[in-house]
Backbone bond lengths (Angstrom), bond angles and torsions (degrees), N, CA, C in turn:
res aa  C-N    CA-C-N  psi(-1)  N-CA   C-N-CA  omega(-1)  CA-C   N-CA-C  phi
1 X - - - 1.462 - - 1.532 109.28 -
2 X 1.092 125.91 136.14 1.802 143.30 -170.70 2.007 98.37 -61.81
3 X 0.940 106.61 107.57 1.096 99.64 150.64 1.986 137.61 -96.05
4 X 1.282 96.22 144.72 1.983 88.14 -161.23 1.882 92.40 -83.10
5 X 1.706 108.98 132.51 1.463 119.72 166.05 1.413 113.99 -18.82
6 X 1.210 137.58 156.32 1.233 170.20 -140.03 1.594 89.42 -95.87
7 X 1.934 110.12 -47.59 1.768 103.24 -145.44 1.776 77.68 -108.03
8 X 1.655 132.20 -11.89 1.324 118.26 161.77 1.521 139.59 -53.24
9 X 2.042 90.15 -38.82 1.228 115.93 156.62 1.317 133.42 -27.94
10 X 1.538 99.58 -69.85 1.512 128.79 160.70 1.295 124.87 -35.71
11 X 1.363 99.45 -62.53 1.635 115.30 170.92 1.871 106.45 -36.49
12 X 1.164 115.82 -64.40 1.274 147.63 -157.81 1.691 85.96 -59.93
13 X 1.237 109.33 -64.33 1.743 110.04 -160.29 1.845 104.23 -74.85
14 X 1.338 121.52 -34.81 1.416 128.13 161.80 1.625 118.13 -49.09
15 X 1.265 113.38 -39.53 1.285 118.67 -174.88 1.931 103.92 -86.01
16 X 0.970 105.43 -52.69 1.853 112.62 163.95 1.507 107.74 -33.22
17 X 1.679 130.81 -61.48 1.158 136.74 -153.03 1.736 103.21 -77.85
18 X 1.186 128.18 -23.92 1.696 135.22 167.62 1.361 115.23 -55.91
19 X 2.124 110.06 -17.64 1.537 73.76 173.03 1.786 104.91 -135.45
20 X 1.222 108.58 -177.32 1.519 127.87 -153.50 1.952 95.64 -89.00
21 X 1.542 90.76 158.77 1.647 98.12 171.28 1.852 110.58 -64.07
22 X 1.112 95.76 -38.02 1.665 105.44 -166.30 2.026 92.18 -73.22
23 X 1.397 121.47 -28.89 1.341 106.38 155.41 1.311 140.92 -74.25
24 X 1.153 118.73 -24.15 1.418 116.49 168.20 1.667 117.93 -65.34
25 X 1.412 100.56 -30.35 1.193 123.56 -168.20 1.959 100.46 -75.01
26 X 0.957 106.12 -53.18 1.808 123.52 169.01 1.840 101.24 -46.82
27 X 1.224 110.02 -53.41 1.493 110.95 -169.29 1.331 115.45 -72.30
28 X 1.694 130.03 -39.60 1.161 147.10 176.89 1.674 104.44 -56.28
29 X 1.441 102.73 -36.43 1.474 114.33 -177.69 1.792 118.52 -64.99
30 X 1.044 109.68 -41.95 1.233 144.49 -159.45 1.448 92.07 -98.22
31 X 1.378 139.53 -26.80 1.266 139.11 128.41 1.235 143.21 -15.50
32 X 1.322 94.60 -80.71 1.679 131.33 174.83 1.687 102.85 -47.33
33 X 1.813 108.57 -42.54 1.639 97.13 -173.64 1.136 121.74 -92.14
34 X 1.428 111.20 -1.37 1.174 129.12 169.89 1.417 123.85 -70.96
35 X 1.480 102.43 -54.62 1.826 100.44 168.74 1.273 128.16 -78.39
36 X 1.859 111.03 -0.70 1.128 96.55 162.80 1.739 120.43 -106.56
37 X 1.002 100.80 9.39 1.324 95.76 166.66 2.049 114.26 -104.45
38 X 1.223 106.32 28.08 1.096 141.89 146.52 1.839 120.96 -84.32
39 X 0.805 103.51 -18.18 1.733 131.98 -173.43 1.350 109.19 72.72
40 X 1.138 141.54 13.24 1.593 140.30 133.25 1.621 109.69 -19.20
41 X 1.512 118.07 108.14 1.249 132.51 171.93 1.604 122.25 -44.65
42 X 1.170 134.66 106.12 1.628 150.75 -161.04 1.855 90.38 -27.75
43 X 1.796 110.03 -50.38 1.254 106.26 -163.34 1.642 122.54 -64.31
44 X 1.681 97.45 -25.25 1.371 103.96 -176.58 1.595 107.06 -80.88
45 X 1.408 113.51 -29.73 1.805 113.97 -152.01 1.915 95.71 -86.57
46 X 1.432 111.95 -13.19 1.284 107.59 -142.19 1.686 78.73 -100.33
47 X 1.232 146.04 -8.47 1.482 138.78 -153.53 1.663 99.58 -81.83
48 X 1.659 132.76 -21.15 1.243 123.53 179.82 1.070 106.82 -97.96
49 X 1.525 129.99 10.90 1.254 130.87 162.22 1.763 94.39 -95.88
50 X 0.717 128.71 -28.67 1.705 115.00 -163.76 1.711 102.84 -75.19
51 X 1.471 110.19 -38.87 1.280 120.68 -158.42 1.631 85.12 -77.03
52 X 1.178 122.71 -34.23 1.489 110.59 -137.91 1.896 87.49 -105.04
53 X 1.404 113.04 -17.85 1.938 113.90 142.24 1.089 108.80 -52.02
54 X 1.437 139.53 -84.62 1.164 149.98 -174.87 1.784 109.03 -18.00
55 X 1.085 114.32 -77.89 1.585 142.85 -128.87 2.178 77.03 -92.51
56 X 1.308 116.98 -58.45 1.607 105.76 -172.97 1.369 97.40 -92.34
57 X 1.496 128.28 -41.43 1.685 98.53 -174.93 1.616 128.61 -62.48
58 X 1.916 102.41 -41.88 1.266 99.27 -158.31 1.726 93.17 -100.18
59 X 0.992 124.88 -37.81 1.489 132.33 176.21 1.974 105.03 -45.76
60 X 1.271 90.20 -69.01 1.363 122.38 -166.45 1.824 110.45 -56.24
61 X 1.560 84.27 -66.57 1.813 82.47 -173.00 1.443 110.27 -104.87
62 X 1.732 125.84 -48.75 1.025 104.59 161.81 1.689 145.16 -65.26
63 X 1.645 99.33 15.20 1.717 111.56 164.07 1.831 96.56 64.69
64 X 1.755 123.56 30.64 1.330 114.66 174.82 1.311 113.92 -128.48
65 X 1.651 95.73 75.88 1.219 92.27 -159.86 1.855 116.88 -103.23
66 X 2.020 120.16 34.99 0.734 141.85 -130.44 1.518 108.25 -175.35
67 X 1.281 128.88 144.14 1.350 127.23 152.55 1.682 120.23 -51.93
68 X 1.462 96.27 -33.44 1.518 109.35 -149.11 1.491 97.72 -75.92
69 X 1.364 119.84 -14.36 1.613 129.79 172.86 1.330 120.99 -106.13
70 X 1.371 116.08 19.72 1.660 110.16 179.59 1.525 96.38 -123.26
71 X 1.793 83.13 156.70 1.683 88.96 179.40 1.389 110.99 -85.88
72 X 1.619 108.66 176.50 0.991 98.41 -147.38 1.933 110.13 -149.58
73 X 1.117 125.59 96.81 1.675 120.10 -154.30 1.612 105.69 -39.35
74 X 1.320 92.02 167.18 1.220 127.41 175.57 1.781 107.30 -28.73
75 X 1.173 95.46 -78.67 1.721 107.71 176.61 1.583 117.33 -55.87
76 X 1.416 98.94 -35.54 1.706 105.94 177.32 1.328 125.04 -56.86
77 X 1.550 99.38 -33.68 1.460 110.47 -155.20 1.900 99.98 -80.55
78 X 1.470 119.47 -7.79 1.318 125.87 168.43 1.422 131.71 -73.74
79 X 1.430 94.59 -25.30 1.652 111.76 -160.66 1.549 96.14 -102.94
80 X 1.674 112.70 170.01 0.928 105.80 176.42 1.459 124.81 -84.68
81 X 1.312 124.76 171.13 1.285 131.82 -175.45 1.902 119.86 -59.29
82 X 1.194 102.78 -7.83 1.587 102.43 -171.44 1.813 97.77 -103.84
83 X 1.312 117.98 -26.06 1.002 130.23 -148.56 1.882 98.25 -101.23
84 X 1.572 106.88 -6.06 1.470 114.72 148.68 1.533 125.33 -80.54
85 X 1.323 110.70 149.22 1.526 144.39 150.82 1.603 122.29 -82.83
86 X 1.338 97.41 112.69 1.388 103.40 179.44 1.523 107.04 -67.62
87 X 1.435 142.27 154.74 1.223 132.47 -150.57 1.465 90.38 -163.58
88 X 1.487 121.08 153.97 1.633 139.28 164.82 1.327 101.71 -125.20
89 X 1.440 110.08 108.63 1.749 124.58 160.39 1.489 107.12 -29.37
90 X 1.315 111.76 -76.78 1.758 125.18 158.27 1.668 115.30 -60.46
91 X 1.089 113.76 115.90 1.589 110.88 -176.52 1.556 96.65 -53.43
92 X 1.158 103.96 139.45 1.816 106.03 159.48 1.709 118.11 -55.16
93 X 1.252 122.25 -23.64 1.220 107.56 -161.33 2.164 95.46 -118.82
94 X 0.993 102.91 7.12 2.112 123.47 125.32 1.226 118.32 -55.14
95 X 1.342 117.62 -78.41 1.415 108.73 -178.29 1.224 131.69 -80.18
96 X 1.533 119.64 -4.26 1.331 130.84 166.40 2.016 110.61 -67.55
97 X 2.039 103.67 -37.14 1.106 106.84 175.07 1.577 115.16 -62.05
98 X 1.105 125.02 -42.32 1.670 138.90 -170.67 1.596 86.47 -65.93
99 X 1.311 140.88 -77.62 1.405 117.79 -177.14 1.353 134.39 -37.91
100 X 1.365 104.24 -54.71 1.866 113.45 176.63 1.548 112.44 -60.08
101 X 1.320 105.18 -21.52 1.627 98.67 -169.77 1.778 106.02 -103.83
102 X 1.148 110.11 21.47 1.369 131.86 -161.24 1.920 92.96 -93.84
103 X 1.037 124.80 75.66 1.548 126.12 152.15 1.614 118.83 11.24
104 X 1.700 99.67 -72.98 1.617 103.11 160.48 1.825 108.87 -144.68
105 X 0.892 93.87 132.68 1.659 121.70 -173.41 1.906 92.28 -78.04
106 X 1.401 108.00 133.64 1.338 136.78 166.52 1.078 115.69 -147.14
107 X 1.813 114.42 136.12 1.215 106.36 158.29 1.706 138.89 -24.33
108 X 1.291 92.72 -48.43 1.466 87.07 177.33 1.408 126.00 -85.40
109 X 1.250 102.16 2.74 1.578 105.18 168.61 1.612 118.92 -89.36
110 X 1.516 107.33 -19.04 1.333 113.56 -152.31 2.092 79.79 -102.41
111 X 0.800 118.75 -30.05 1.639 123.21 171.84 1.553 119.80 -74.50
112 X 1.542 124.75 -21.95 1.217 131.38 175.77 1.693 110.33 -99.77
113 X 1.723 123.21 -25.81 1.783 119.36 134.97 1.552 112.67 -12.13
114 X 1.723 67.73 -88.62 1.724 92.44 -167.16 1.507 129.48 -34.19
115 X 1.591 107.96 -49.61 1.468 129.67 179.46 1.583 106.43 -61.45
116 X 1.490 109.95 -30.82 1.335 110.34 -156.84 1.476 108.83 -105.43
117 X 1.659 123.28 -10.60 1.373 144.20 -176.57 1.065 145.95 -119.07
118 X 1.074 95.74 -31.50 2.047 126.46 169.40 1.100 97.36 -65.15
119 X 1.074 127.31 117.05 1.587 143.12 145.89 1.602 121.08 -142.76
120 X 1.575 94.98 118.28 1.710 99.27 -155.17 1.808 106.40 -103.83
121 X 0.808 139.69 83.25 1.347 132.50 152.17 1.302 156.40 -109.69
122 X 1.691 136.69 157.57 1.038 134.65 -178.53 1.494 112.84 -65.60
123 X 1.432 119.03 147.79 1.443 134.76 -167.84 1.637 94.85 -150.71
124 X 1.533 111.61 155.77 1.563 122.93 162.17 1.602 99.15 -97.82
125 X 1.557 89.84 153.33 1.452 96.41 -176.49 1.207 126.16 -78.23
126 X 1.618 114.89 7.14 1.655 120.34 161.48 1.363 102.73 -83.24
127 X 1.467 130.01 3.37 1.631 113.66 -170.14 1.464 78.57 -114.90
128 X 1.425 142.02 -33.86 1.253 130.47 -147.81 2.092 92.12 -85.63
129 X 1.539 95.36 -42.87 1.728 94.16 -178.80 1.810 101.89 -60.28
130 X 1.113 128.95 -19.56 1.484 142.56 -165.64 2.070 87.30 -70.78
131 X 1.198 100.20 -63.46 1.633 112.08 -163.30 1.810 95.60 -44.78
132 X 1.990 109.69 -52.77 1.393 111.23 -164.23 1.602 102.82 -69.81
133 X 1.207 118.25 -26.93 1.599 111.31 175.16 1.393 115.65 -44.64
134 X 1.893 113.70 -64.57 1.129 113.37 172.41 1.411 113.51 -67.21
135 X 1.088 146.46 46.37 1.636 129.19 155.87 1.522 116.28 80.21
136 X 1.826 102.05 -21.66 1.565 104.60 -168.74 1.851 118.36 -92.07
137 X 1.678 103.72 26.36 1.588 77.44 -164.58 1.537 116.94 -95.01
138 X 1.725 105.37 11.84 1.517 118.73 159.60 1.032 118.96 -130.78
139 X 1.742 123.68 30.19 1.523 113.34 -175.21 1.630 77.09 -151.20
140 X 1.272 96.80 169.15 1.830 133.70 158.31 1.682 101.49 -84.23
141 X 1.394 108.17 142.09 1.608 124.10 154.01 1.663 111.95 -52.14
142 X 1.273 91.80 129.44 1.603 124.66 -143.29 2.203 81.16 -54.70
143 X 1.742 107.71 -38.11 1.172 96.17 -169.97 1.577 124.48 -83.16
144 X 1.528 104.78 3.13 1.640 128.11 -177.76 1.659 115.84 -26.33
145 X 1.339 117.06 97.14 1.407 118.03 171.84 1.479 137.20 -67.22
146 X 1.761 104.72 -14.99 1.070 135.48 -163.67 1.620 121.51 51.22
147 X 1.158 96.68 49.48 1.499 108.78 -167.63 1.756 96.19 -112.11
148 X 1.489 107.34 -35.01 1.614 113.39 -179.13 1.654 112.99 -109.31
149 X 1.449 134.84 100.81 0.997 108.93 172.85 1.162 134.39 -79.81
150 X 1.283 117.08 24.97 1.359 124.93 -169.52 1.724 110.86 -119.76
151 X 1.783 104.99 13.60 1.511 108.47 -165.48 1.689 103.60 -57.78
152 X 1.564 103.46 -28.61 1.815 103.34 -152.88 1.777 96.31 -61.19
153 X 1.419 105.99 -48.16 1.459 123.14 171.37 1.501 135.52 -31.92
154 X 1.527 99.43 -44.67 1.337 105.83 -170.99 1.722 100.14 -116.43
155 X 1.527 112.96 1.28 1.979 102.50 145.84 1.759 114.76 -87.58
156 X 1.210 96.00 -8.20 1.905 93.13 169.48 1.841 97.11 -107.72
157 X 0.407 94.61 52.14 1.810 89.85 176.67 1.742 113.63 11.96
158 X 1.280 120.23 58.40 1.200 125.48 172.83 1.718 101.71 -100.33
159 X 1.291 111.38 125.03 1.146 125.00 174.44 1.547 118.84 -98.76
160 X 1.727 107.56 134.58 1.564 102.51 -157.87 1.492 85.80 -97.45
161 X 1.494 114.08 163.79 1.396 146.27 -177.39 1.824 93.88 -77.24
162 X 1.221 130.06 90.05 1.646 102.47 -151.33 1.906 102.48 -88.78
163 X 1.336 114.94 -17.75 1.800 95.70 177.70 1.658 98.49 -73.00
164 X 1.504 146.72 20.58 1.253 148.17 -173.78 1.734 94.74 -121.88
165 X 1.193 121.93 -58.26 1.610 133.66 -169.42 1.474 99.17 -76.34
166 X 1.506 136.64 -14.23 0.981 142.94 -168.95 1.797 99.15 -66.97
167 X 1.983 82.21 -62.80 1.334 116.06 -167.73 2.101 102.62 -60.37
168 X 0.893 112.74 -32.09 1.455 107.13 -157.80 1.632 83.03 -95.24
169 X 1.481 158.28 -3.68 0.527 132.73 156.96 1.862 137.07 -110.91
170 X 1.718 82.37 18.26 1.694 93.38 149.06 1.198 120.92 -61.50
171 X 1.543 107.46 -43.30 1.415 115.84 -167.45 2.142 114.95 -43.60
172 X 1.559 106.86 -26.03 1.241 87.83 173.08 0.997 135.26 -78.38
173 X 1.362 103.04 5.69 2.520 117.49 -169.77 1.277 97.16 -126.46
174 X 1.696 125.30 33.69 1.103 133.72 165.74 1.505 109.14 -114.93
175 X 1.847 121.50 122.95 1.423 116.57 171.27 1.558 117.62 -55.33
176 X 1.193 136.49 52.72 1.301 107.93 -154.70 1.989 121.90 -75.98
177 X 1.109 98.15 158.48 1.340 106.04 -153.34 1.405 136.28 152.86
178 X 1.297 133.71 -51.89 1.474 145.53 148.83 1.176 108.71 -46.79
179 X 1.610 126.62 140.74 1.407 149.53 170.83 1.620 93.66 -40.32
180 X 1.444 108.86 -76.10 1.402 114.11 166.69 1.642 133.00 2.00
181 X 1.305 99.80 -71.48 1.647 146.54 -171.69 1.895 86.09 -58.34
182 X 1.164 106.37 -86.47 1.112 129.50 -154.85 1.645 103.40 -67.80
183 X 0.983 116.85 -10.73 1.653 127.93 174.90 1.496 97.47 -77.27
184 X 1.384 97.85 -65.75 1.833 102.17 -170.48 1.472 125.75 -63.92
185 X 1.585 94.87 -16.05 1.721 104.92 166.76 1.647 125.66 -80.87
186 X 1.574 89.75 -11.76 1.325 115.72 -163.02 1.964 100.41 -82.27
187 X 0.782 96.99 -52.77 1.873 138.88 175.93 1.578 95.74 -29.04
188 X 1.616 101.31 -56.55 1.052 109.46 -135.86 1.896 107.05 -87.07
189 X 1.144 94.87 -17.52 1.878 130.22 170.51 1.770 114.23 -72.55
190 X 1.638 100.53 134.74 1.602 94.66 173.16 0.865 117.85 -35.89
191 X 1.625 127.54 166.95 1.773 107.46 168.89 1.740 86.77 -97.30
192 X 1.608 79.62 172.51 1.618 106.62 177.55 1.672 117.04 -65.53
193 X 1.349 116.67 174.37 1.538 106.47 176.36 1.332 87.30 -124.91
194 X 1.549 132.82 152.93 1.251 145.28 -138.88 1.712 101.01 -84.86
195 X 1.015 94.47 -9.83 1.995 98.63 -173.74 2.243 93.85 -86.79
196 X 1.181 92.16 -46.29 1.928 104.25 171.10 1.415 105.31 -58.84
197 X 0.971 128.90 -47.36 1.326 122.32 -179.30 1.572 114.14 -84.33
198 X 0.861 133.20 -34.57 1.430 142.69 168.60 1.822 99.45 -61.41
199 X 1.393 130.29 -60.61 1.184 130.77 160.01 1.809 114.51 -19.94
200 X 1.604 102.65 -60.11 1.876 112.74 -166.71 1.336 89.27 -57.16
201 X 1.506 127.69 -58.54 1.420 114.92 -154.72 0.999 121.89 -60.96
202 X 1.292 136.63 -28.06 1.508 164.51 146.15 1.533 99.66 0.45
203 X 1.727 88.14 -75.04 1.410 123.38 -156.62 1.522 101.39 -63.53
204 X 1.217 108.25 -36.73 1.234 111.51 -175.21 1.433 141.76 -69.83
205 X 1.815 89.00 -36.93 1.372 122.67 165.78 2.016 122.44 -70.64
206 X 1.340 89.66 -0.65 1.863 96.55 -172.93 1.514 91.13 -130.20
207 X 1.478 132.81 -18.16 1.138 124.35 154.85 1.643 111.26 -45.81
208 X 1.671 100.94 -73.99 1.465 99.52 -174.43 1.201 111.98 -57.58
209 X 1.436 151.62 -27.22 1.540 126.46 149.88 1.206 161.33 -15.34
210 X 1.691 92.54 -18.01 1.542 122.75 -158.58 1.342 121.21 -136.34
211 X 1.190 127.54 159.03 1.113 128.13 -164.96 1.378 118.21 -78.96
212 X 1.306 134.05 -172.62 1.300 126.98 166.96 1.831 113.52 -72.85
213 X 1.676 100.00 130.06 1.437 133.04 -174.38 1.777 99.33 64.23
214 X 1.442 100.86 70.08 1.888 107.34 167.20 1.259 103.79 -55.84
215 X 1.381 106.23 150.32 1.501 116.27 160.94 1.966 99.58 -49.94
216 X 1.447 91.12 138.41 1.426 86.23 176.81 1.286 94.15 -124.62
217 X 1.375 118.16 131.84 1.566 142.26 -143.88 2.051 96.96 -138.82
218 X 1.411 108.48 95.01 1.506 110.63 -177.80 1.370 98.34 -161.66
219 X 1.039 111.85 157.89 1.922 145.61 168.01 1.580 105.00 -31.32
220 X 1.171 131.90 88.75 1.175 143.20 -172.50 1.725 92.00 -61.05
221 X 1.334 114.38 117.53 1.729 124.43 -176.03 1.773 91.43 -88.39
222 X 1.690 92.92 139.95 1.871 91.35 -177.03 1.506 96.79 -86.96
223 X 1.506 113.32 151.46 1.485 117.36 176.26 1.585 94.50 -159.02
224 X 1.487 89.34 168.06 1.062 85.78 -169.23 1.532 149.65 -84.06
225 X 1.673 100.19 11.07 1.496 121.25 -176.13 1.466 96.58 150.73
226 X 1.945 89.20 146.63 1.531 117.17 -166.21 1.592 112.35 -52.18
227 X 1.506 103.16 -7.59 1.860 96.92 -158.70 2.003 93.81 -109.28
228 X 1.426 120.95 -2.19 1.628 122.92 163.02 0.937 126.10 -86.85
C-alpha cells in the first residue's frame, strides 16, 4: 500500500491545524445540505454533522470530553456513573434542524446555536425512558419558545443538580475560544487521569494528520437513542 512522503504528511497535518472546531463543524453542515438536497434522507445526511458537534464542540471546546466531566441531574448525581445516559437538554437532532434549515450558514450563526442550545447532561435511564414516554426524547414541546432550554426537563419532572446546571449554563455568556477562555473552562473540570490525557494527545496527533472533517474514530458513549 503507497505510503504519502514524510514532508506530504506534514503538508497534510499543517494544513489541518489552520482551522477551528466551529469550522469543521460549519463544513460538515454545509455537507449535510448538500446531500440532502441530493435526496439523501435528513436522518442519514445529518449523522457527520452530529458526530462532528459532538467530537469539536463538546469534546473540543466545551473540554467534555467524558462522562466523568458532565453534569449530571438531580437523581443522576446518586447513582453510579455507568448506570447514566448521556442526554441533550436540546435534542441534537433540534439543533441539527436550526442549522440545515438555516438559508445561509455562518460561523457566527452556527456558534450563537450552539452557545444558545447545547446543553449536555447526565440523566438515569428511568428519567431518560420518562423523556420517551412523553414523546419528547427527540423533539421540544410542541409549544417550545426557545426561550427555556430546559422546557423538555421540567415537562418530565427531571430535576437539575443546580450548583452543576448553574455552571453549564454560564457556558452560553462565555466567548469561547481563546487559549485563555478555554484554560479557565478547562480549570474548572475534574482533572484527567494520565491514561485520559495520554488518550487526547493521540487524538490529537491523528487529527492533525488529516484533512478537514477526519474520520473521527472514538469510544462510541451509550445513550439513549440517535435523536438525544
Amino acid at each position: 500500500m503507497h505510503r504519502p512522503s514524510p514532508a506530504r504528511a506534514g503538508d497534510r497535518g499543517r494544513q489541518a491545524m489552520k482551522y477551528k472546531p466551529l469550522e469543521y463543524i460549519l463544513f460538515a453542515a454545509k455537507q449535510a445540505i448538500e446531500a440532502e438536497q441530493h435526496d439523501f434522507p435528513r436522518n442519514v445526511c445529518c449523522r457527520n454533522l452530529k458526530l462532528a458537534i459532538e467530537h469539536y464542540w463538546r469534546k473540543k471546546t466545551l473540554m467534555l470530553p467524558t462522562k466523568k466531566q458532565i453534569s449530571r441531574s438531580l437523581k443522576a448525581s446518586s447513582v453510579p456513573l455507568q448506570e447514566c445516559d448521556i442526554e441533550h437538554a436540546v435534542p441534537m437532532m433540534v439543533i441539527v434542524n436550526m442549522l440545515m434549515d438555516q438559508d445561509t450558514l455562518t460561523l457566527d450563526f452556527v456558534k450563537t446555536i450552539l452557545e444558545s442550545f447545547y446543553r449536555v447532561c447526565l440523566v438515569t435511564k428511568d428519567e431518560h425512558r420518562r423523556l420517551n414516554k412523553i414523546g419528547l426524547v427527540s423533539r421540544m414541546p410542541s409549544d417550545w419558545n426557545r426561550a427555556d432550554v430546559w422546557a423538555r426537563y421540567r415537562r418530565a419532572g427531571i430535576e437539575p443538580c443546580s450548583s452543576d446546571f448553574t455552571k453549564m449554563a454560564d457556558y452560553s455568556n462565555v466567548k469561547l475560544g481563546t487559549p485563555e477562555e478555554r484554560r479557565r473552562i478547562l480549570l474548572e473540570q475534574p482533572r484527567m487521569t494520565t491514561k485520559e490525557a495520554a488518550a487526547q494527545v493521540l487524538a490529537l496527533k491523528e487529527m492533525r494528520g488529516r484533512m478537514p472533517i477526519p474520520v473521527i474514530e472514538h469510544k462510541v458513549e451509550k445513550r439513549g437513542g440517535l435523536g438525544t
